[in-house]
C-alpha positions as CSV (number, residue, x, y, z in Angstrom):
1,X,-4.1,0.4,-18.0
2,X,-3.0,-2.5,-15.8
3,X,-1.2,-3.9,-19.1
4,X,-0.1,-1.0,-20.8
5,X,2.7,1.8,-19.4
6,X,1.1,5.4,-20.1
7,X,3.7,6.2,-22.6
8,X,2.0,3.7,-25.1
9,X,-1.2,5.0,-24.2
10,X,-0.5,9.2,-25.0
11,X,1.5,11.0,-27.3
12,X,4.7,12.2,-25.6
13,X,4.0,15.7,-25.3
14,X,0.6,14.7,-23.2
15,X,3.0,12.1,-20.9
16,X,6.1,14.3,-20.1
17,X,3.3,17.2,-18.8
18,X,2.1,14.8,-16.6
19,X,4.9,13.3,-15.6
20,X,6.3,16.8,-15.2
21,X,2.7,17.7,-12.8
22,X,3.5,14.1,-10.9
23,X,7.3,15.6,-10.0
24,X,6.3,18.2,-8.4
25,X,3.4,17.1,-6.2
26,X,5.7,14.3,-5.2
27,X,8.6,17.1,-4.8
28,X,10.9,14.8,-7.5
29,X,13.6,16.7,-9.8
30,X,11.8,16.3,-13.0
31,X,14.3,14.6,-15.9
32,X,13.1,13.6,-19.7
33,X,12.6,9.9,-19.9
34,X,15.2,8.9,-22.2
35,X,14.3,6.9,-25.5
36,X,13.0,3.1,-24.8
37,X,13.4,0.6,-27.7
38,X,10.5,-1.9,-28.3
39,X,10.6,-4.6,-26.2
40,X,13.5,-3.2,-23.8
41,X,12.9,-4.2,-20.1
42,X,13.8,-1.2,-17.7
43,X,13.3,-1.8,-13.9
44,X,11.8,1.4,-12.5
45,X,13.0,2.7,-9.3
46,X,10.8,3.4,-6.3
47,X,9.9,7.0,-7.1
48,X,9.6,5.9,-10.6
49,X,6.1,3.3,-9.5
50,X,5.2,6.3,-7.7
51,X,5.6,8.8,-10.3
52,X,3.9,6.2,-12.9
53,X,1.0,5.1,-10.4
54,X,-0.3,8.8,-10.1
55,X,-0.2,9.1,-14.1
56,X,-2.1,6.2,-14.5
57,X,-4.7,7.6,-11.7
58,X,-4.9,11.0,-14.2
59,X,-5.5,8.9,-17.4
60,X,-8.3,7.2,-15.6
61,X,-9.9,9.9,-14.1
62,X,-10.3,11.4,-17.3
63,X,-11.5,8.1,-19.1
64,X,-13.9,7.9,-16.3
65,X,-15.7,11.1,-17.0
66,X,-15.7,10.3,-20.8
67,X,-17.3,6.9,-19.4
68,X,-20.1,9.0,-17.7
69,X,-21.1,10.9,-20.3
70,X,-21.2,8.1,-22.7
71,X,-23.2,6.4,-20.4
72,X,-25.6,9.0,-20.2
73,X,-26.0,10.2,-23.6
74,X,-25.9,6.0,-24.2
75,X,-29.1,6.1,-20.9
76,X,-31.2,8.8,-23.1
77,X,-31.2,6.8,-26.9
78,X,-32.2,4.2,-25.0
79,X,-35.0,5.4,-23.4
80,X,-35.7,7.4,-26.7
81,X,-35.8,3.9,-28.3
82,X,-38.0,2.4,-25.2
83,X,-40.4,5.0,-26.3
84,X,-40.4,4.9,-30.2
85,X,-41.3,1.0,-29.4
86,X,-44.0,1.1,-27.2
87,X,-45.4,3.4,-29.0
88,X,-45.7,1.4,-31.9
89,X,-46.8,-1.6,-30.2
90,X,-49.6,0.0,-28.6
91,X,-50.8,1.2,-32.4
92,X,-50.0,-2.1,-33.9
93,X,-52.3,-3.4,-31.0
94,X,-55.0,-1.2,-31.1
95,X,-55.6,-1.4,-34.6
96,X,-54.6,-5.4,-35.8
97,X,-54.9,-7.0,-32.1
98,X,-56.9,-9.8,-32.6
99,X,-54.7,-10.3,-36.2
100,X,-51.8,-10.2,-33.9
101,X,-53.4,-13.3,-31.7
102,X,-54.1,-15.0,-34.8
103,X,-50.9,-15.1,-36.1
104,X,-48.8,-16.0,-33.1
105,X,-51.5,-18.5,-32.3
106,X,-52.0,-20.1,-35.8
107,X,-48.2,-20.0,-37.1
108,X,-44.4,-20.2,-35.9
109,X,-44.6,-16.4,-36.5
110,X,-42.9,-14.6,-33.3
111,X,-44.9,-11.7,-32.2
112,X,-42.5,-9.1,-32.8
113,X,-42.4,-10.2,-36.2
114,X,-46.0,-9.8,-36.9
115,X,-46.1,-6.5,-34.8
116,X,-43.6,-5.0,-37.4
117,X,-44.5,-6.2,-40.3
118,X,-48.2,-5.0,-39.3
119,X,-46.5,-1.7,-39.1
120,X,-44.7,-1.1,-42.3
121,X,-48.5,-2.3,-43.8
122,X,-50.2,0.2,-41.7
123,X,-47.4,3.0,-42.7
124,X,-47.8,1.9,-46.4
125,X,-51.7,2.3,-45.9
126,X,-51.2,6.0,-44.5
127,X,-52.5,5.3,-41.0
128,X,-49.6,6.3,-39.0
């Protein structure tokens, strides 16, 4: 946003409505932006920052709720995920514990290795 002017970031029907919405809270005769060619430099007139500050305020808004329910759907798989592995940890444990303390002990085998490899076995074997 800080890098980008919000006519590169929406399609131009979605810009001109909120330009149109930022003219009249600010009380501005609302005119079409004309045509800009890539990399032409326009200085923007007082009103203009204004005008281009509260669209920029709207764009972000709405990303922010999108944000928040990303982060929550994003919250709830992870603690689904928290769940899934404990779980299997504490069956891997209960059944092949002293395997488990063995392996790490006795090799260059990390733990989480042996804990899911000792999982897929006890799958194959039907004891999930």
């Amino acid at each position: 946003m800080r890098d980008h002017h919000p006519r590169d970031l929406l399609d131009k029907e979605e810009y001109e409505n909120l330009r149109k919405k930022g003219c009249t809270k600010f009380r501005y005769q609302y005119k079409e932006e004309r045509e800009i060619e890539a990399g032409e430099i326009i200085k923007p007139s007082k009103p203009e920052d204004k005008l281009m500050t509260y669209v920029k305020e709207k764009i972000l808004r709405k990303l922010q709720k999108l944000w928040e329910i990303s982060e929550k759907e994003t919250n709830k798989r992870w603690d689904f995920e928290d769940k899934v592995h404990s779980n299997i940890v504490d069956f891997v444990f209960k059944r092949f514990g002293i395997f488990i303390t063995f392996c790490v002990q006795f090799t260059n085998i990390p733990t989480t290795h042996v804990v899911c490899i000792l999982f897929v076995f006890a799958v194959y074997l039907g004891e999930t």
